[in-house]
Structures are given as C-alpha cells and as structure tokens.
N, C-alpha and C positions, 0 to 999 in steps of 0.2 A: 341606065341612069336611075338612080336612086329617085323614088316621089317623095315629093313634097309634104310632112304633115301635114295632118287636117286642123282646121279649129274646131273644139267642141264646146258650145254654151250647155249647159245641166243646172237645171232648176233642181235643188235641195228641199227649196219651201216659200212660200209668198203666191206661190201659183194655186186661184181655186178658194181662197183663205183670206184670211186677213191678219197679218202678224207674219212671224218665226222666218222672216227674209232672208232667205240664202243663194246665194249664185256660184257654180264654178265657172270656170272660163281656163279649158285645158287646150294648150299648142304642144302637139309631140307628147313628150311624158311630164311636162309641167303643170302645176296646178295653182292659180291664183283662186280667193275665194272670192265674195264679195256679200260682206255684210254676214252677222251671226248674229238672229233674232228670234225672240221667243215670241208666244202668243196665251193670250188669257185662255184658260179652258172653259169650252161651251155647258152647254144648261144639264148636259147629260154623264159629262164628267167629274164625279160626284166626289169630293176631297180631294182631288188633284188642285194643285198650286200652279202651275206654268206647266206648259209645253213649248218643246224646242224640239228644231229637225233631226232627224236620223241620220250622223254620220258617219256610216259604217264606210261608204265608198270613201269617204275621206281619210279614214282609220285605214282600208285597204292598202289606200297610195299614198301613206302617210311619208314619205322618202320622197313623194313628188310634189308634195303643196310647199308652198313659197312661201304663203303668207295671208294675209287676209287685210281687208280694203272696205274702210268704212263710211259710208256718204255722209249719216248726220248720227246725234248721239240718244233718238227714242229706245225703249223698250224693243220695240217690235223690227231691231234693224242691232241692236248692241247687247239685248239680255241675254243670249244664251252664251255668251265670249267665257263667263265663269266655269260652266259643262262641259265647254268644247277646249277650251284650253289646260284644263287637266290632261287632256290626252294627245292634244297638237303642238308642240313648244313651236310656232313660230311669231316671226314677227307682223306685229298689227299696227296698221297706218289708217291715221287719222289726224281729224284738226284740231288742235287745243283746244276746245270744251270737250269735245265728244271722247277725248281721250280720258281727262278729266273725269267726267261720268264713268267711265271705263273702269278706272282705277280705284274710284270709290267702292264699285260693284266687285271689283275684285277683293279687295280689303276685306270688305262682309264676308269674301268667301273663304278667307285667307290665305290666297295667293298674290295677294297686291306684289309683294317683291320680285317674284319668280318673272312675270308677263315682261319681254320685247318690248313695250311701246313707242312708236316713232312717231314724230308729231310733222304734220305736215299745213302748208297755207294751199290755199287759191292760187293755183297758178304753177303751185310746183308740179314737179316731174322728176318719178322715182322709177329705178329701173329694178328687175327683180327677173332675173332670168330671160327670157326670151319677150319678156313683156315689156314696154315702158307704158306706166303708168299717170298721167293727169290728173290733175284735181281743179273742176270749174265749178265755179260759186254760184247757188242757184240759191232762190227761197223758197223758207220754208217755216211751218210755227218755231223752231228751234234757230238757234243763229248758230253760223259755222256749218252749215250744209253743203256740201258739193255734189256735183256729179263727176264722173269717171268716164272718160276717153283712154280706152285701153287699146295701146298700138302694138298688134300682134304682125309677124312678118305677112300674113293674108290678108291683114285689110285691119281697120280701126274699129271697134267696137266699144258704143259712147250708152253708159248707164246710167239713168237720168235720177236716181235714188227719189226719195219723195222733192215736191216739188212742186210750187208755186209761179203764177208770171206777178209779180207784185211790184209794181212802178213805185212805191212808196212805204216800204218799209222800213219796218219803226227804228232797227239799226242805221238803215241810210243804205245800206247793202247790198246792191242789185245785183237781179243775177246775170250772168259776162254772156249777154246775145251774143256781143263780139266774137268771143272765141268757141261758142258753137256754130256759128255763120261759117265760120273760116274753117270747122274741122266740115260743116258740110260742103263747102268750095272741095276741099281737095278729096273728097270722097268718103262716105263713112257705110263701113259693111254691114253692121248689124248695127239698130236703133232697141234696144230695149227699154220701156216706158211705163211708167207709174201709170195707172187705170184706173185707183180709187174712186176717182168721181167724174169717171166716163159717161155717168149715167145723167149728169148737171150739165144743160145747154148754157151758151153764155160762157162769163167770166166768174172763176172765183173772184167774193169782194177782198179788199186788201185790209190787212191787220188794223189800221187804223179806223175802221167803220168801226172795229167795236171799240176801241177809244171815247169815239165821240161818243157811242153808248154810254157807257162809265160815265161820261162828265154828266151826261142829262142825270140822269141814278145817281150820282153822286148831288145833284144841284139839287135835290126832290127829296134826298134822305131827312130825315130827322131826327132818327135814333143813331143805333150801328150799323156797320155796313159791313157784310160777311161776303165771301167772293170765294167762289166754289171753281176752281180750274183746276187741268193739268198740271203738275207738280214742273215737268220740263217745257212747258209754254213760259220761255221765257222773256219772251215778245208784251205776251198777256199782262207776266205780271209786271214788269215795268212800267207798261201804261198804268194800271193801277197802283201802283207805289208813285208814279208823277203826278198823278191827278190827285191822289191821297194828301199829298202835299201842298196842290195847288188850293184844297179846300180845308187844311189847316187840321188833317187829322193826323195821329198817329198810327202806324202798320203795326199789327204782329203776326208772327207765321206760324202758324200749328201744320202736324204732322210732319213724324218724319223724315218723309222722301221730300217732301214741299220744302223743309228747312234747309237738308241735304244740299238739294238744286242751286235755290239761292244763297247758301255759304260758297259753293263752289262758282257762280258766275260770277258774284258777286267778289271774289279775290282775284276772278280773272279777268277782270273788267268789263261784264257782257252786261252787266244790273249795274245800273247808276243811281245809289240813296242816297236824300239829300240827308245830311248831318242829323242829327235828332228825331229823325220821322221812324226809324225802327225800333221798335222797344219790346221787351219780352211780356208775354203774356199773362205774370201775374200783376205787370204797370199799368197794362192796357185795361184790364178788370178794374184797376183804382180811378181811371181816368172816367168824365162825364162820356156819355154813351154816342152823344152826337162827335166825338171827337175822335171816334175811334174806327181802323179798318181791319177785318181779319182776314187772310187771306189763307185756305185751308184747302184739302184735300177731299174727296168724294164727289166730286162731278159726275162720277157713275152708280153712284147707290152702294160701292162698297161697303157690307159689312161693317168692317172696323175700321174704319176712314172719320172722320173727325166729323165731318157734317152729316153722317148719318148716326154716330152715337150723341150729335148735338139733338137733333132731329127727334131723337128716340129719348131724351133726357138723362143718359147715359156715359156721358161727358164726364173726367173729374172737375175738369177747369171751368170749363163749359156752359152754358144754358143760354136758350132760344129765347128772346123777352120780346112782351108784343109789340110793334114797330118795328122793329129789327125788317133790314131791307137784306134780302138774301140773293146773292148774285149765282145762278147758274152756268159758267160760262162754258160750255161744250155741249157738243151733240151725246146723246145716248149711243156705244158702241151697241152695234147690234146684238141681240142676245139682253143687254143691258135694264132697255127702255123700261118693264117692270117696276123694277130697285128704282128709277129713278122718280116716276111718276109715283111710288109708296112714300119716297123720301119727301118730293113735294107736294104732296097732301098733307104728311106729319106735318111740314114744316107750316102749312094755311092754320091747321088744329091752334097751332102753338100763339098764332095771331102773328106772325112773320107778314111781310108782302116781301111776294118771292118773282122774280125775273128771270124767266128762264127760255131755251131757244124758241120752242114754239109762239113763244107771244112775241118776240122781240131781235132787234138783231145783236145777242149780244153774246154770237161766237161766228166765226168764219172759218170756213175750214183751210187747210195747210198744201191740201192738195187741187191739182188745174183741173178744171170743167173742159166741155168741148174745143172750144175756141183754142183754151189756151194748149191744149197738143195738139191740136191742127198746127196751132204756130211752132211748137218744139220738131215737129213732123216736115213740114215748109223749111227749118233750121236748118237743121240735121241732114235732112235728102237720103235717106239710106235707101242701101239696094235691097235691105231687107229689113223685118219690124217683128216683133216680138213682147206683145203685153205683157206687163208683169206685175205683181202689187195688185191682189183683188181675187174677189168670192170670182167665180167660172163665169158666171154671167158678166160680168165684168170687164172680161177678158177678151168674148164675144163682141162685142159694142164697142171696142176697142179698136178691133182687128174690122168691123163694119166703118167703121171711122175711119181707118187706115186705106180700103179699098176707096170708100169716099172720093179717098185727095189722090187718085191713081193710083196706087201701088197696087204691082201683080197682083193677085189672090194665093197667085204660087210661092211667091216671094212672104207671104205675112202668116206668121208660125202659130196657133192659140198650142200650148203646151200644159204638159202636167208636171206634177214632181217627181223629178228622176229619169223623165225622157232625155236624150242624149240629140241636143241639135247640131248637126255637124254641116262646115260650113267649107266650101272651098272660096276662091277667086268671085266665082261668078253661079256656085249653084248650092243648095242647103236641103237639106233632106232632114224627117225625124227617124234615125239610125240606133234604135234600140233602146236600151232604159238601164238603169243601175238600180242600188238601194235606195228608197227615200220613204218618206213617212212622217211619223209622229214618234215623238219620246215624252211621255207623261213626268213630269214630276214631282211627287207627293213628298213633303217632307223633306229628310235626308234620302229617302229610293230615288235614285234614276234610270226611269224602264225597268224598276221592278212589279210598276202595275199595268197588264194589260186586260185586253177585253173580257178577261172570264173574271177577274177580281171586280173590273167595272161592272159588268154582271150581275156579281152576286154582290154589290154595294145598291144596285137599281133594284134586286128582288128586297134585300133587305126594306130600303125606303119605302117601298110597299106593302108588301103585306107581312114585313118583320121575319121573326126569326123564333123558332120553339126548341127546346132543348131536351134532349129527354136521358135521364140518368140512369142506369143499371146497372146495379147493384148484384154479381152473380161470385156460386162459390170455386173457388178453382179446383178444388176436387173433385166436386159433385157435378159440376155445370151448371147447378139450379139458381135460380133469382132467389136470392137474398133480401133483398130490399127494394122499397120501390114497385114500379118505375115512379120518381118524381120529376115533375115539366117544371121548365123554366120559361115563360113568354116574355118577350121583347119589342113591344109595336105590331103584335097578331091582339092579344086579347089581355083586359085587364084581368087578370086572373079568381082575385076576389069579388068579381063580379060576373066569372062565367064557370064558378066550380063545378054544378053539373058537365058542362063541357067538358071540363078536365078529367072526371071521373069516370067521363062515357071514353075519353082519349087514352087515359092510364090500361082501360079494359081491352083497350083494340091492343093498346102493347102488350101486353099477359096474353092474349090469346094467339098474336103473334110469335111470343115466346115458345110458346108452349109448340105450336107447330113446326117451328125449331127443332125441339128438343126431340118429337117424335119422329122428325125426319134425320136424326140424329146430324144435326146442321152445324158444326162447332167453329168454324171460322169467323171470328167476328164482324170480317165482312162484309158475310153471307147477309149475317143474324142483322147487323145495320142496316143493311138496304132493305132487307124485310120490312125492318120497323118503320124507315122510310116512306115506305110503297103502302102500306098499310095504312098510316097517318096521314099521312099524305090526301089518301084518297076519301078518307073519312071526312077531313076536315075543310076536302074542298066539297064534301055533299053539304056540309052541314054551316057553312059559311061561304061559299062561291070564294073564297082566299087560299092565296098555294104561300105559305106561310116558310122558310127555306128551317129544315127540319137536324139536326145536329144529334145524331147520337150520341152516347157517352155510355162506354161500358168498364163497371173498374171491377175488376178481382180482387174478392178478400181469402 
C-alpha cells in the first residue's frame, strides 16, 4: 500500500527577524506560499535599500508552487511580490485593498500587467491543488486583513497573519472568533501565530485609544497640526482626517507612499473624506495656520521622508513654525529609535511641541499581547503550535506561553528559516532544511551585493580608502611617474603632506624591491605595495585605511 504524503510547513523568512514574511506549506509535490515580504536593512547594511527572502527552493520546484496567499497588504508581508514574481508567474490571492497595494507596487516595477491577481472576501474558499484555502477576518492596523485555514488531506492548518483581538474597530470589522471556534471544534493540526508582541502582558489597546488622543491634541492645538504615521495605517489616518473635520480644519498629504495609500483606499472605500476637508498643499500653505492638518510620512527618522527634511529645514514646501503641534504617531522600529529621537529634538530646536509614544498614548500597536494569544490558542485548540513573526527571542516566549496553557513541549516547534517541519496525523518532527536566507537589494542589483562587498563598504566608512597610482614603462619596467595617492575619508591630504611623502617613499622602495627581485606580475608588484602601505600607515596612524593600487603602462 502506497503512504500517505507528508505535510511540510518551511519558513522562507519572518522567523528570528522582523519583516520579509514567508511561509511554504507543501503536501506531496504541491507548494502553496504564504505571504512575499520584504524587511528594512539593519544599521550594518550600508546602501542596501530592502531585503527579501531567498527563493532559490522555490525557483527549484518552481513546476510545484500553486500560488501565493496573502493575509494583509504591509510592507513586511506584500514587498517582495515585485522580485519574486519576475521569476514565479503564478497566481496571487488576496483582499481588495491588499491587492490593490499589490498592483501599485507592481506598476513602479513595471510588471503591473503581467501579475495573476485574484481578489478574494472573508469568508471565501479557494481551492488550488490539493489544498482548500479560507480567508478569516482578523484585525489589524490595515483593514482587509485575514488569516488562512489551510485544509490539507492531514489535518487543517490555520495561519493567524498579523493580528489584533480588537472589540472596537475603527472599520466596525471584527475579527470572525466564530469561525475560528468552529475550525478549533472540529480539529486544527498545526496553529502557526504572530509573536510580535509576546513579550506585552495584558491586552493590546484598541485603535481608537489613539483617537481619543488626536481629539485631546487636536482640542489644545493652536497653530498647525502635523501628524507623523505609517503611510498604510489606514485605521490612523481616518481618525485623523474625522477629527480634522470635526475641528473645522483642512487635511493635506505630503509624501508619496502616504498619498499613494490614501488615493488607493480612498477609491475603494476603506477612507471616508468628508467633502471639502482635503486640499493640496500649496492651499493649505495659503490657509490660517490654526486651520490646518498635515498628515506626512517619517514616523521612523527616515532620511528623505517629509518630516525629517521638515525637521532639518530642508523641505521645498515645507517649514516647521513655532507652535506647530507635531504628532508622532508610531513606535520606533527597532534599529530606528536614534533617527527618531534626532528628529525629535530638531523638531523642540525649531519651537514645535512635539507628542510622541513615549510621553503619551498616541500609537497602539497592530499586534496581540499575552492574553490576546492565550485567547487565539484557547480558539484554535491545535495539536501542534508553531511561532512565527518575530526576532528569536520572540519566538521563545511564545512557545513558553504555549507550554503555559498545556500544550506538549513536544508538540510546540521554535523554528528557523529553511528548516523543513514535517507533520503527519498525529506526529511532527524538524526533518531537515532547504535554501533560505537574505537577498540584499541595492538599487537595480538583486543579490549582487554580498558580505565581502558589505565588507568593504564597512572598511571604507571607517577608515576610508587611499589610492596609489603607477605610472611604469612597458619596455623598461621602470616607474615613470609618480607614485601619486589619492585619500578618501583616511586623511585630508593637504593637511598631512609629510605623511604622503613619507607614504610615496615606502612605494619607490617597494618598487624597487620588485624590480630587484625581478617581480613583473602586477599582482605580485600590488600586494607588495599593499602590504607595505598598509603596514606603514597603521604604525603611523593606528588606521587600516582599504589600499587600491593602480598601475598603468605608458
């Protein structure tokens, strides 16, 4: 008798991290994905723009993926769909916004026409191979969020995507306990669960605590009112565009990804403006200062983000005037907190009063604290649990949380990326590992920069870069000219010529030992001059400066 295939779950990325959210969920030789997310590069990845996961395993069994399965429409769960679908033509499900967003981000990359997209509600069920598919309506900062009950022939496997318990959301939109009660009545195999904020006792507060914030800030304002959030908190900025209203101001929206967001919800009904409250922002500049709301982008210190070139005075439209009430509305993503705390000091300089999370409550976050996965946990009833979403520690505290409320110890998985969880009826093991990783993306390169280029972009930021030119003759072999140095972030040059002149001497005497060793490979004759400069220049400055020969034949 023929067995049974196995289930296998395979974390991609999300595991250990935070961002570039990827799931397979393979039965026999089928492959469903779930979720294609990218993540901001940390403090050591120096001009990289975005990372997205490594997927070579999916490029392997690319004759076996079905399709891809998206919970809500963040960054860190929909950004990498432009990378990954150059290479995977299939179809992707999702809920009218998230697709939406989808389709924009495709545009930019100019693939908009090419992409599958099927749009799916709450409630439906798609089938895709051996799979059927669910979509249950959960909250989250973003409207149109689900999670996924995947009915595999071994058992159901319910993917909780990000997620809130939010009795009172700003849409009205709860999320369906019903029909997760009911997939945990009749049995659910594997629980895999958002972790984010495992480490928060208690209850996240629900979206509208920061509302009431807004209204108090708004009732106390007296000049403008600038409003610093996530561009896809579309929760946020609704409240702020109704309360904007309720105090007789007019909105405008700078940056943008921020404009982007609300053109696009705002056609599809998720933002409700009342008539006349949105005006563009060279009206809003004409209008009295107490009348006005901006609502902008840099919540995180961004660089080139709107509220940090207002900040820095650097704005063409722009400028910070004193009164100005400045709304912070988000946590510093980790890595972040710096930039933000530089921003809000600029912004005290400038004579602003600034409201931001630490003094006040005027962000909440999107994801469940303890309680509220105790309760998804209690829902659900799986025979087995699986963290996902979240730095390692994360994941740990998770999986302690899950022992808490009974579950085996054997039965509850902490995973990395690319481990292979294989699941039968009634027993799961961690059964080996595939490719997974990180793919840099600088620019147009993707994955052309790895850790020797990040390397020598970290030596550079340090102690810079010296160049040394040679000038030799091709018949003779002898130095011509020169050597002349180039420095770059080692030393101002016009102000360390003896250095240079003692530097130029160690290369001629380098040379020259060359020549006597009769050394003609250039090389040879480079590394010489390397090793020689090199050593010189960390006696005489404790700096290893990254050293560039140049030899040209005349």
């Amino acid at each position: 008798m023929a067995k049974e295939p196995k289930l296998a779950i395979i974390p991609l990325g999300g595991l250990g991290e935070i961002g570039k959210n990827m799931m397979a969920v393979k039965y026999g030789e089928s492959i469903l994905v779930i979720d294609c997310g990218l993540m901001f590069p940390e403090e050591e990845m120096l001009g990289i723009d975005v990372v997205i996961p490594d997927i070579t395993y999916l490029l392997e069994n690319r004759d076996n993926v079905l399709g891809i399965m998206l919970t809500h429409g963040h960054e860190d769960h929909i950004g990498a769909l432009p990378y990954v679908l150059k290479h995977l033509h299939v179809p992707v499900y999702g809920t009218k916004l998230t697709l939406a967003l989808v389709q924009s981000k495709l545009k930019e990359h100019g693939i908009g026409g090419e992409a599958d997209l099927r749009v799916v509600k709450p409630r439906d069920t798609v089938t895709v191979g051996p799979f059927r598919v669910e979509f249950i309506r959960v909250s989250h900062s973003i409207p149109d969020a689900v999670a996924l009950a995947v009915h595999t022939p071994l058992g159901v496997v319910v993917h909780t995507g990000d997620f809130k318990i939010d009795h009172t959301p700003v849409d009205g939109e709860l999320t369906d306990f019903f029909r997760l009660a009911q997939l945990g009545e009749r049995g659910v195999l594997v629980l895999l669960s958002d972790s984010t904020n495992v480490e928060r006792p208690g209850y996240t507060m629900s979206e509208r605590m920061v509302g009431n914030t807004f209204d108090e800030a708004f009732r106390q304002a007296r000049e403008r009112i600038i409003i610093a959030t996530f561009a896809s908190n579309i929760h946020r900025l609704q409240q702020a565009i109704t309360i904007a209203h309720r105090y007789d101001r007019k909105v405008a929206v700078v940056g943008r990804s921020m404009i982007n967001v609300v053109n696009i919800a705002h056609e599809l009904g998720y933002i409700h403006i009342p008539e006349g409250t949105l005006v563009e922002l060279e009206e809003a500049n004409r209008l009295p200062r107490n009348k006005v709301v901006i609502l902008c982008t840099g919540s995180q210190g961004e660089p080139m983000s709107a509220l940090s070139r207002m900040a820095l005075g650097d704005h063409r439209q722009m400028e910070v005037y004193p009164g100005d009430t400045i709304i912070i509305s988000a946590t510093p993503i980790p890595g972040n907190e710096k930039m933000v705390a530089r921003i809000i000091d600029q912004l005290f300089k400038q004579g602003a009063h600034v409201i931001y999370e630490a003094v006040s409550g005027i962000h909440v976050s999107g994801h469940p604290s303890q309680e509220e996965l105790k309760l998804m946990i209690n829902l659900v009833k799986p025979r087995f649990f699986v963290p996902i979403h979240g730095e390692y520690r994360m994941l740990i505290k998770h999986a302690e949380l899950a022992r808490s409320m009974g579950l085996p110890p054997e039965n509850i998985f902490v995973a990395e990326n690319g481990q292979v969880l294989e699941f039968t009826r009634r027993t799961g093991r961690i059964a080996g590992r595939v490719t997974a990783g990180r793919v840099l993306v600088d620019g147009l390169g993707v994955g052309d920069v790895g850790n020797i280029v990040l390397r020598d972009r970290r030596q550079l930021s340090q102690d810079g870069i010296l160049i040394v030119v040679i000038t030799v003759s091709r018949e003779l072999g002898q130095l011509v000219a020169g050597p002349d140095i180039v420095s770059r972030g080692f030393v101002y040059v016009r102000e360390s010529e003896q250095l240079m002149e003692e530097a130029r001497q160690k290369v001629r005497e380098a040379l020259d030992r060359c020549g006597k060793r009769d050394l003609s490979e250039w090389a040879s004759i480079k590394a010489q001059v390397r090793d020689v400069l090199g050593k010189f220049l960390y006696e005489r400055t404790r700096r290893r400066p990254m050293i560039l020969p140049i030899i040209v034949e005349v």
